[in-house]
N, C-alpha and C positions, 0 to 999 in steps of 0.2 A: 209107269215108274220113271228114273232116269232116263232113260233111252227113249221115253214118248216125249218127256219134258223137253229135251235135248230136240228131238226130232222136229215137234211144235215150233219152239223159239226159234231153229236155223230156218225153218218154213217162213215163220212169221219176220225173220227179221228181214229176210232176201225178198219177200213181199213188199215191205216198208218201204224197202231201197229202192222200187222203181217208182213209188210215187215219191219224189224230191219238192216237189211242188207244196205237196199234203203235209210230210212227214221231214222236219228238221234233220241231217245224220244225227243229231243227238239220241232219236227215238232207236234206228235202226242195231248203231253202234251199244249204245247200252245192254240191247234185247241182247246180243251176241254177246255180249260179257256175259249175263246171266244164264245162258246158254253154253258155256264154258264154267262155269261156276256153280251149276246145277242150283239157282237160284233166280230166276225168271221170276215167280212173284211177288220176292222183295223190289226187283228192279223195276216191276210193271206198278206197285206203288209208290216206287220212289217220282217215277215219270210222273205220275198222276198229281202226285204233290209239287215237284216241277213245273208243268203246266197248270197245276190250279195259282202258285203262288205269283208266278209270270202275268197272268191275266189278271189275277185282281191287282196288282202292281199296273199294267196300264189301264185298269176300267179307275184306278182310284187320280192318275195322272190325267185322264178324258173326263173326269166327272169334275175336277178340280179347274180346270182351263175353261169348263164351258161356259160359267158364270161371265167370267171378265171376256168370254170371247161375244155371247149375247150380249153385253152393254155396249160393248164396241160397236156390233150390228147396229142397235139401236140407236145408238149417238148418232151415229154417222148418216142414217135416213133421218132424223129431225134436223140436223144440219143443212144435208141434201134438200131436205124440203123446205129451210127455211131461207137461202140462197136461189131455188127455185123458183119459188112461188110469194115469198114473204115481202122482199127484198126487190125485187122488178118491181109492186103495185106501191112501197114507199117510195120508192126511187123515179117516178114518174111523177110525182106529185113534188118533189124538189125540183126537176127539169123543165117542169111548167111554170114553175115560180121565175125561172130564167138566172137566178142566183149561182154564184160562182163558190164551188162545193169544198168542200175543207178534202184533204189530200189523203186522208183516211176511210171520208165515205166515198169518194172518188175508188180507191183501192176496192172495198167491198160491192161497188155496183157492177167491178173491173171484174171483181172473180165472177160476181154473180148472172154477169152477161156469157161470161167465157163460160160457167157449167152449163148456162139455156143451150147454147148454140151450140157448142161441142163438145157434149157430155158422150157421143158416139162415137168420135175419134180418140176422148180418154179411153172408153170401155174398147174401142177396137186395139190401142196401144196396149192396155196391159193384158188382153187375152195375147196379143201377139207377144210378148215381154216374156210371158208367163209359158207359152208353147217351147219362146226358143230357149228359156230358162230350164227350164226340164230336158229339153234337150241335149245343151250343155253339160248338166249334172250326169246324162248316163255315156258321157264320154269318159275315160282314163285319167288325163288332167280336170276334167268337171270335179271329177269323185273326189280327186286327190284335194286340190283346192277348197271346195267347196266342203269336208268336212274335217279337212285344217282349220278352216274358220267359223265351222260350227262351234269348235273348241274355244274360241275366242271370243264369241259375245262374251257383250257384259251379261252378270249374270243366271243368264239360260245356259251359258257356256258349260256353268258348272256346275249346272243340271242336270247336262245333257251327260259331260263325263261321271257323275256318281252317277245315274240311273247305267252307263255302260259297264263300270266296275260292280254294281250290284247285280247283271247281268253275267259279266264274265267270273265273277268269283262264285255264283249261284251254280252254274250248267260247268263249270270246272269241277268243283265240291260233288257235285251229283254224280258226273262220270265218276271220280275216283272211290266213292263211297260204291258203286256198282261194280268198280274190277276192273275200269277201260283204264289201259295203260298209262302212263303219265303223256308220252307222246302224242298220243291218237287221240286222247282229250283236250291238248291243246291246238291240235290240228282243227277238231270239232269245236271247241270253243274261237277260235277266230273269224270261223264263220255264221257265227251269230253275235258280234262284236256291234253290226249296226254303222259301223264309222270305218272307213279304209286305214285309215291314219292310226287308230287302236289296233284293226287287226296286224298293219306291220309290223307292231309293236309286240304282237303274240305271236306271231313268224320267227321275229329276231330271236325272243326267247325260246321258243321250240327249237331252234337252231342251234344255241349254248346250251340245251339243257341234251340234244342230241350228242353233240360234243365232252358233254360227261361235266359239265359247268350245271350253277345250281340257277335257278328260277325268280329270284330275287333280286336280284342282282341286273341283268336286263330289262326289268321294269322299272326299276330304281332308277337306272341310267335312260331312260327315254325322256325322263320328267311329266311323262302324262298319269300315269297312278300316284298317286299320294302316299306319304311318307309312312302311315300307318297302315296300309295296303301293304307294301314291299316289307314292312318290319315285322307283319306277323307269318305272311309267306314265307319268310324265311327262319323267323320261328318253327312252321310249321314243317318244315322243311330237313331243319335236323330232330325236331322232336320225333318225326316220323307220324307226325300228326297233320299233314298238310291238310286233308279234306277237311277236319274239323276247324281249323285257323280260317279256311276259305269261308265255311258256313257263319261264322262269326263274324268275319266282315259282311257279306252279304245280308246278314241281319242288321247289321249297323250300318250299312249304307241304304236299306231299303226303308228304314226308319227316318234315314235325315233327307232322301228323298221327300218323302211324304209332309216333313215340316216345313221343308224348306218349298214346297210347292204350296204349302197351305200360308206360309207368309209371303210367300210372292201374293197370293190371290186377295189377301184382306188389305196387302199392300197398294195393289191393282185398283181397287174401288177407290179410293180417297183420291188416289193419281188422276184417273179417269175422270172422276164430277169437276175436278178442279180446271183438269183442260176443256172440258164443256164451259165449266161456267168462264173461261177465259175469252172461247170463242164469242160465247153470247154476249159476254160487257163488251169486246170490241163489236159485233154489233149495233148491239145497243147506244153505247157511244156517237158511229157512224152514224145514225141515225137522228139522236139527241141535237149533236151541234150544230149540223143544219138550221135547223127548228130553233135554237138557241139563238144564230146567227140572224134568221129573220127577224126573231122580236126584237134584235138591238135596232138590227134598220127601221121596221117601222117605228118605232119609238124616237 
């Protein structure tokens, strides 16, 4: 009955708790709501549809990116390869001519000697760029800087903060639709924020909203949620309907997520061939006027 349901979920939720690793506090803290609530498995669906919706949300951002991230691969070996190997056997056959070379193909025999010969000290510099780069990032100031400025690309910026707001309004909505208190959901929800700079943002607020101040209003004033985020929280806020306002934006941001990822990606292609075929007419050109240049001599 009761008293097993009750018994179960305190079991199972103090289990959760020691693997941190496995199991988000969202999982743990919920179960104990519904365990207080004598409702354990509406909350053990609710979780499921939480984690079902979170995952396809990043399998549909990994399957979206992979496309323009394979063309990149690929550009970038038939470039590699054509600076390698393409480029050194035309390039010898102008230097045996003994002719004084236009200042462009001059440049391209320039890059394409420097990949031959030290294509090991590129690949050694950004393995090492990239070691002390991550190292950086799991420093205090790394964190802090470095996902300040994530916020501030161009355009991924504002990718990056609507997939976090559809993130925090989602696992916010969830806890409260299950019972966890307004405070201990937003203590839980900053630490799945993804970005330092958002969670102090959910700190400050958890602070005001401690202090007997309302929840909108500290989002509003940080300037990193968006105007229609703060305006229906606090909609929801005196309607006494918070969790549902939350669930409403987190559909509407998880929706313009996915467009705004699928017009970046059709965007992507057309950008992409163009900077290829840019590379190859210069090339091409370097190539051409040479060749150009001797027929006028002999002639």
């Amino acid at each position: 009955g009761g008293a097993g349901q009750r018994a179960l979920s305190a079991s199972l939720a103090a289990a959760l708790q020691k693997h941190p690793k496995v199991f988000s506090p969202i999982f743990p803290n919920m179960i104990r709501a519904g365990e207080a609530s004598g409702t354990l498995d509406t909350v053990l669906l609710r979780l499921a549809e939480f984690t079902e919706n979170s995952v396809k949300l990043r399998q549909k951002i990994q399957s979206a990116m992979m496309y323009p991230i394979v063309m990149v691969g690929f550009g970038g070996l038939i470039l590699a390869g054509m600076f390698a190997y393409v480029i050194p056997q035309i390039s010898q056959i102008f230097i045996d001519t003994g002719q004084e070379l236009p200042v462009l193909t001059q440049i391209v025999i320039a890059f394409s000697d420097l990949l031959r010969n030290y294509w090991w000290l590129a690949f050694l510099l950004f393995i090492v760029s990239i070691h002390f780069f991550r190292k950086w990032k799991k420093t205090e100031t790394g964190i802090v800087k470095w996902d300040r400025q994530k916020l501030r690309f161009p355009i991924f910026g504002k990718i990056i903060l609507m997939i976090a707001v559809s993130r925090f309004t989602n696992t916010l909505a969830t806890l409260l639709r299950s019972g966890v208190p307004l405070l201990t959901s937003l203590d839980i929800t900053k630490n799945v924020m993804a970005n330092e700079i958002l969670s102090q943002t959910v700190e400050e607020a958890r602070v005001v909203v401690k202090e007997g101040g309302n929840l909108a209003d500290p989002l509003k004033r940080s300037g990193h949620f968006p105007p229609l985020v703060t305006h229906l929280v606090a909609i929801g806020e005196r309607s006494g309907a918070l969790d549902e306002m939350l669930t409403v934006v987190s559909d509407a941001y998880e929706t313009q997520v996915e467009n705004r990822i699928s017009t970046l990606t059709s965007l992507l292609e057309p950008f992409m061939i163009a900077g290829m075929g840019i590379v190859i007419t210069i090339i091409v050109f370097a190539v051409l006027m040479p060749i150009l240049q001797l027929n006028e001599f002999i002639q």
